[in-house]
C-alpha positions as CSV (number, residue, x, y, z in Angstrom):
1,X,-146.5,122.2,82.3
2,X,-146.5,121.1,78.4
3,X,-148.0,124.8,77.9
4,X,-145.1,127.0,79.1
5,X,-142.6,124.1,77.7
6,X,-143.9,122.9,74.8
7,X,-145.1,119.1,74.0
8,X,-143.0,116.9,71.5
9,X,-145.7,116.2,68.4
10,X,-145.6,112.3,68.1
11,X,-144.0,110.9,65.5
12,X,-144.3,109.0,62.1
13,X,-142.9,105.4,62.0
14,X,-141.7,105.2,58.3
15,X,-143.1,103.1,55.9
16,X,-142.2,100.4,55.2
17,X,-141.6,98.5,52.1
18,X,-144.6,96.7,52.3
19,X,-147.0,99.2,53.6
20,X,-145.4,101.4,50.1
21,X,-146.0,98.6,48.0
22,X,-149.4,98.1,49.1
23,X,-150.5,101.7,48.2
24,X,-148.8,101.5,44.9
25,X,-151.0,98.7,43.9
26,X,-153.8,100.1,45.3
27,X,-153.3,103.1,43.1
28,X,-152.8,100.7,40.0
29,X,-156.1,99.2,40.6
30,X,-157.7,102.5,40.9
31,X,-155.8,103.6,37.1
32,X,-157.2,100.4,35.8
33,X,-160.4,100.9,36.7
34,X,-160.5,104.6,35.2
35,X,-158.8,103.2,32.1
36,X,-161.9,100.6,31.9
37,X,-164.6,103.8,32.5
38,X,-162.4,105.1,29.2
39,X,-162.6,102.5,27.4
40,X,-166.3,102.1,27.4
41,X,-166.7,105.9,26.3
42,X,-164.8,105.4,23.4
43,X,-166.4,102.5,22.8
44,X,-169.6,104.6,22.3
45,X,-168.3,107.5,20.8
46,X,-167.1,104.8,18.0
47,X,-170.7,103.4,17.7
48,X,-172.1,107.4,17.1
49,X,-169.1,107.6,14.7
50,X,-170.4,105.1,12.3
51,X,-173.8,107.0,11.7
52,X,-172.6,110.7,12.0
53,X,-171.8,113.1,9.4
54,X,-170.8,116.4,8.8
55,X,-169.8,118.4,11.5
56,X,-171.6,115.9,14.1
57,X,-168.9,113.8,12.8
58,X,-166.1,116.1,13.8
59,X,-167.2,117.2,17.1
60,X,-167.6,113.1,17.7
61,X,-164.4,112.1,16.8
62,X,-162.9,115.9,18.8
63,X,-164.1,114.8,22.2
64,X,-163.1,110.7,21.0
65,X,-159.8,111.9,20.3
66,X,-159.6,113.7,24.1
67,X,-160.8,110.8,26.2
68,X,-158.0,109.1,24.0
69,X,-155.6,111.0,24.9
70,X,-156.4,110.9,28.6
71,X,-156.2,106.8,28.3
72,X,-153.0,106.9,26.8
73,X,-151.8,108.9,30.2
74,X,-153.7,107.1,32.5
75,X,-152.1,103.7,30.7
76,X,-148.6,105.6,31.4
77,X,-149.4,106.4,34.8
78,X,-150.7,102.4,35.4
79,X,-147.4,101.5,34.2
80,X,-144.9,103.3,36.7
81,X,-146.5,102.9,39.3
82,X,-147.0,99.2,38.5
83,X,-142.9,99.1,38.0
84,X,-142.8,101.0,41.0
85,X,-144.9,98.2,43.2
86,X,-142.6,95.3,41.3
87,X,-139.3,96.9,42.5
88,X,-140.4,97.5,46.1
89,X,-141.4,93.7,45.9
90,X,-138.1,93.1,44.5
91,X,-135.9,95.3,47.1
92,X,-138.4,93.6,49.8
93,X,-137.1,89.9,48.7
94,X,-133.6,90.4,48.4
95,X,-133.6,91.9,52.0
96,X,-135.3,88.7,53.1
97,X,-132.9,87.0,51.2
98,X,-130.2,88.5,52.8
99,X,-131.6,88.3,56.6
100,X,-131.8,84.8,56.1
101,X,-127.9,84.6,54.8
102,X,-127.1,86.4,57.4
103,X,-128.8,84.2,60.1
104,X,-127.2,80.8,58.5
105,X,-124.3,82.4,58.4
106,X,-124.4,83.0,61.9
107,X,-125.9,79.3,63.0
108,X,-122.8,78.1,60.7
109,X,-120.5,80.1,63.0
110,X,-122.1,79.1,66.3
111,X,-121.8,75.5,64.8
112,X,-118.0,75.8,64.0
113,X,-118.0,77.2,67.7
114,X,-119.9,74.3,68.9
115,X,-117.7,71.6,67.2
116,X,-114.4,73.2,68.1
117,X,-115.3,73.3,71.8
118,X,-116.1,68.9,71.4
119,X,-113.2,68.2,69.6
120,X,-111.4,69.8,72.5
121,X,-112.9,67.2,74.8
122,X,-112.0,64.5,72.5
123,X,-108.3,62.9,72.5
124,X,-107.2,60.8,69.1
125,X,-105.0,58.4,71.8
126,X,-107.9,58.0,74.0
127,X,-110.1,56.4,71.2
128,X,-107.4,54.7,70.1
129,X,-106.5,53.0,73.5
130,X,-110.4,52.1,73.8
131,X,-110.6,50.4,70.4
132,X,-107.8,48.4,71.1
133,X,-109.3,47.4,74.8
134,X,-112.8,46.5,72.6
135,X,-110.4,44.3,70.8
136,X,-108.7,42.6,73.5
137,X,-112.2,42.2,75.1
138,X,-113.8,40.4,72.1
139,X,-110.6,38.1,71.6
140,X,-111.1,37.0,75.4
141,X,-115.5,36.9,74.7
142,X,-114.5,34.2,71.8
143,X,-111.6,32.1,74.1
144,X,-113.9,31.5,76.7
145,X,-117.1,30.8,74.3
146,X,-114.1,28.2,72.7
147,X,-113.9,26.9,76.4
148,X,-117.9,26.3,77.3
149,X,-118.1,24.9,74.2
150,X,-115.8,22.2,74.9
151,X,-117.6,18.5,74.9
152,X,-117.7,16.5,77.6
153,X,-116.6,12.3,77.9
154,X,-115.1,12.2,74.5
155,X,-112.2,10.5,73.9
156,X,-109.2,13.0,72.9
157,X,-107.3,9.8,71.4
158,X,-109.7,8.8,69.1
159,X,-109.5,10.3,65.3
160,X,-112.0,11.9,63.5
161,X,-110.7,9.8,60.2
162,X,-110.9,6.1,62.3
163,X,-114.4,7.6,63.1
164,X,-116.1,8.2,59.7
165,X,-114.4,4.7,58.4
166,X,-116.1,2.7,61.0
167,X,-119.3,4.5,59.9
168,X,-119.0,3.8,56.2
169,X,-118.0,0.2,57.6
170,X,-121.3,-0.1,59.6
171,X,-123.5,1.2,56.6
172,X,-122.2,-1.2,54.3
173,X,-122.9,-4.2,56.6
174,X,-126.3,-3.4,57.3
175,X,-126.5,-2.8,53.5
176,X,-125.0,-6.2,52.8
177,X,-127.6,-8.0,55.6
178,X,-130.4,-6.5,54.3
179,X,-129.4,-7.0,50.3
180,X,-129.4,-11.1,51.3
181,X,-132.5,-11.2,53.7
182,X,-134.5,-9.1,52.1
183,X,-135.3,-7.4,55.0
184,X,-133.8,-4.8,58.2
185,X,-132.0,-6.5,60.8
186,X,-135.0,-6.1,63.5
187,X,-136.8,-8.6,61.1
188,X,-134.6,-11.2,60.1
189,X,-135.3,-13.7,63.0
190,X,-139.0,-15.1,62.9
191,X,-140.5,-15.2,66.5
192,X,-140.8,-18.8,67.8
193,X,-144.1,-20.7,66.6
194,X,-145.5,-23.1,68.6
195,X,-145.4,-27.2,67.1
196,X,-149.1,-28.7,66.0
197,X,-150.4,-31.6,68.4
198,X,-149.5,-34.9,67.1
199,X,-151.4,-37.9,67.2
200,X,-151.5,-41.1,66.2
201,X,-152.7,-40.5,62.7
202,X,-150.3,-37.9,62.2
203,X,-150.5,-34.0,62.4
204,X,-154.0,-32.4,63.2
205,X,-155.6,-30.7,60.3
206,X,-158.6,-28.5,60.5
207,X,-160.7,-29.4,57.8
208,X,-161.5,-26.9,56.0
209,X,-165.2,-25.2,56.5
210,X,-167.5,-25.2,53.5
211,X,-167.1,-21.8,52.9
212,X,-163.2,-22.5,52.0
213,X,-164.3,-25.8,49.9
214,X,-167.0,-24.3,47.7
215,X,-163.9,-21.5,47.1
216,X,-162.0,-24.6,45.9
């Protein structure tokens, strides 16, 4: 069928900026590398300039003066297409540049969309009315903390001045006892001693041993 109607030649995808880039700096690399190959001639042709006279002389510095001229348009050519490569680089950035503007733009607008559609949800007076129940809740947490805390047996009559006098009081008697005696309280009275036997001589002493009489 494609004989009598005819079949569509496929076609081309464009270049793009990177694929031209590319193939600009392949092409510089290919001028510098024939500017080097130049450079070496010349190079030469000086060397045969320094011993040549006469008309050798001439026709060396003819053909020096051609590859010179051939440098100098290779060295042009290096240089636009080199520009070329660095504004292709330059138009490929600021179109990433502006692709990614674009998309935080658009994340920024589905944000805006995003907080919009919460603060719908969200009533001032309802916060308010739940801070001030936290409030009331906490006020009753530290009542009844106040109430558990409360001690037990203690007389409600009693004042806390009458109690810290009668404990200075009580410190300063045992102070006083102690300052005449000499020493605390569970001290003061000597244990009972049993009497020595008494006979009819009088008290019985244990004489002393001859250890304690040669100390004498």
């Amino acid at each position: 069928m494609h004989r009598f109607v005819g079949k569509k030649a496929p076609t081309t995808p464009a270049p793009t900026l990177g694929d031209a880039a590319k193939t600009l700096e392949g092409r510089t690399d290919t001028l510098d590398q024939r500017i080097a190959k130049l450079d070496k001639e010349l190079f030469e042709y000086k060397k045969q300039l320094k011993t040549a006279k006469g008309p050798a002389a001439a026709n060396i510095k003819t053909r020096a003066m051609g590859v010179l001229k051939r440098k100098k348009m290779l060295e042009k050519q290096r240089d636009s297409t080199a520009q070329q490569a660095f504004n292709l680089d330059q138009t490929a950035f600021t179109i990433e540049s502006m692709k990614t503007t674009a998309q935080t733009v658009g994340a920024m607008k589905q944000g805006a969309k995003d907080m919009k559609k919460e603060f719908k949800s969200i009533k001032l007076n309802e916060i308010e009315d739940v801070q001030d129940d936290l409030a009331d809740l906490m006020l009753d947490a530290e009542e009844i903390n106040d109430v558990m805390a409360r001690a037990w047996g203690v007389p409600d009559d009693v004042a806390e001045e009458d109690l810290d006098a009668e404990l200075a009081a009580l410190d300063e008697e045992q102070f006083e006892v102690e300052e005449e005696t000499g020493l605390p309280d569970y001290l003061k009275a000597a244990p009972d001693v049993p009497a020595a036997p008494v006979t009819s001589g009088g008290p019985v002493t244990a004489e002393p041993t001859k250890a304690k009489a040669e100390a004498f």
